[in-house]
C-alpha positions in Angstrom: 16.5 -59.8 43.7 15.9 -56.5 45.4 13.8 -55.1 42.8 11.3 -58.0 41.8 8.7 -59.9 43.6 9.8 -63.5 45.2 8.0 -64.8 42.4 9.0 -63.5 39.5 10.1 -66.0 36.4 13.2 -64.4 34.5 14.0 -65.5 31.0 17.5 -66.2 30.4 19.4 -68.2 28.3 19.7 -72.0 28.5 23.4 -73.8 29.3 25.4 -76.5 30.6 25.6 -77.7 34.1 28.0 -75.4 35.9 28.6 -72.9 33.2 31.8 -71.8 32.7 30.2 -69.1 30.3 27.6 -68.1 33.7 24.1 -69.7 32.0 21.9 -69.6 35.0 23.5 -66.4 36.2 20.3 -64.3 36.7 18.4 -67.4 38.7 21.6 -68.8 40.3 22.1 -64.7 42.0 18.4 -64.4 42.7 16.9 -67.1 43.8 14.6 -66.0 40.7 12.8 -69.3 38.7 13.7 -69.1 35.2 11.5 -71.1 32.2 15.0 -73.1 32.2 18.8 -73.0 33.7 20.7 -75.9 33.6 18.7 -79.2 31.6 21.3 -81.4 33.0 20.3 -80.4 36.6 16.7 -81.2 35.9 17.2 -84.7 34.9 19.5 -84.8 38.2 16.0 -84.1 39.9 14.1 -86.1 38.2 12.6 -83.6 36.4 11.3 -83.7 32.5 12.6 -80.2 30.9 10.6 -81.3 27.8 10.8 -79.1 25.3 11.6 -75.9 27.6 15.5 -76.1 26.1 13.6 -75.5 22.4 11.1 -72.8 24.2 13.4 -70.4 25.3 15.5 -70.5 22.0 11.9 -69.5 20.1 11.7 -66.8 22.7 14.7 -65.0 21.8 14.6 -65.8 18.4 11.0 -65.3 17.2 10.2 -62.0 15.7 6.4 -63.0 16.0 4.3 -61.2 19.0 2.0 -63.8 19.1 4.1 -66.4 19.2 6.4 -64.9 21.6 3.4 -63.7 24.2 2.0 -67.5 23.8 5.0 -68.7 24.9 5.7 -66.0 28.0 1.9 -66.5 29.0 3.0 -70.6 28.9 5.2 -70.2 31.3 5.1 -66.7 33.5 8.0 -65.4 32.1 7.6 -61.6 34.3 11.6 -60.6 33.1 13.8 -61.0 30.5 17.7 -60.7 30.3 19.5 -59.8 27.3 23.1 -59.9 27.2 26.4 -61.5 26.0 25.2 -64.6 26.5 22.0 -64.4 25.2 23.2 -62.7 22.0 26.4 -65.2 21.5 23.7 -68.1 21.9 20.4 -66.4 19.9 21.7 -63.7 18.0 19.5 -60.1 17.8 17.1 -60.7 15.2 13.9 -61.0 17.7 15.5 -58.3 20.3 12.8 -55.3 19.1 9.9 -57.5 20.6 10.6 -57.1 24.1 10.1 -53.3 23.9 6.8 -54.2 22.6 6.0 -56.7 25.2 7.3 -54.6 28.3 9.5 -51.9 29.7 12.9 -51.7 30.0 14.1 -51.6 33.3 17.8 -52.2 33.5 20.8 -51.9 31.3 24.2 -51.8 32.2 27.3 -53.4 30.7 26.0 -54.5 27.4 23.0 -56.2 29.6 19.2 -55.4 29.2 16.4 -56.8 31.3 12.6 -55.6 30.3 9.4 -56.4 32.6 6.7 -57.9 30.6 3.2 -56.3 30.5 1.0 -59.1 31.9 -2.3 -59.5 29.7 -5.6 -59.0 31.4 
């Protein structure tokens, strides 16, 4: 929280309500949006996720720059967090991208966060 702006939208990876596993650590901690935490919690707000559950997964997944800056430009993603969560739920394969999409500010623990390069 101490090192982003109060606005800042952190990619993270999607759960159930009240994660026993800790999906919605990052935003839960901060304060931080995220694209999406909990779906369930949402709904309980009356809120349409839509297809943000579906999103996120492409992020981590996709090995495809273009498709992966389309989708962080949709939605102002500023940080992303990689880590035991994140791989157990979407695997490594599109984890190279983010170097190319940002800098890596953090790691610790098996955890890595990158700050995206915004497009001008």
């Amino acid at each position: 929280r101490a090192n982003t702006s109060g606005g800042a939208i952190v990619l993270e990876a999607v759960g159930d309500d009240y994660s026993a596993f800790g999906h919605g650590r990052i935003s839960t901690f901060t304060g931080r949006a995220t694209v999406l935490g909990w779906p369930g919690h949402e709904l309980q707000w009356d809120h349409d996720p839509g297809t943000r559950a579906d999103d996120v997964s492409r992020l981590y997944v996709t090995t495809n720059l273009a498709e992966a800056r389309t989708l962080v430009d949709r939605y102002g993603v500023g940080y992303v967090v990689f880590g035991p969560i994140e791989r157990t739920d979407y695997g490594d394969a599109g984890l190279a991208k983010w170097g190319e999409l940002g800098a890596q500010v953090f790691e610790q623990a098996g955890t890595t966060v990158w700050r995206l390069q915004r497009r001008r």
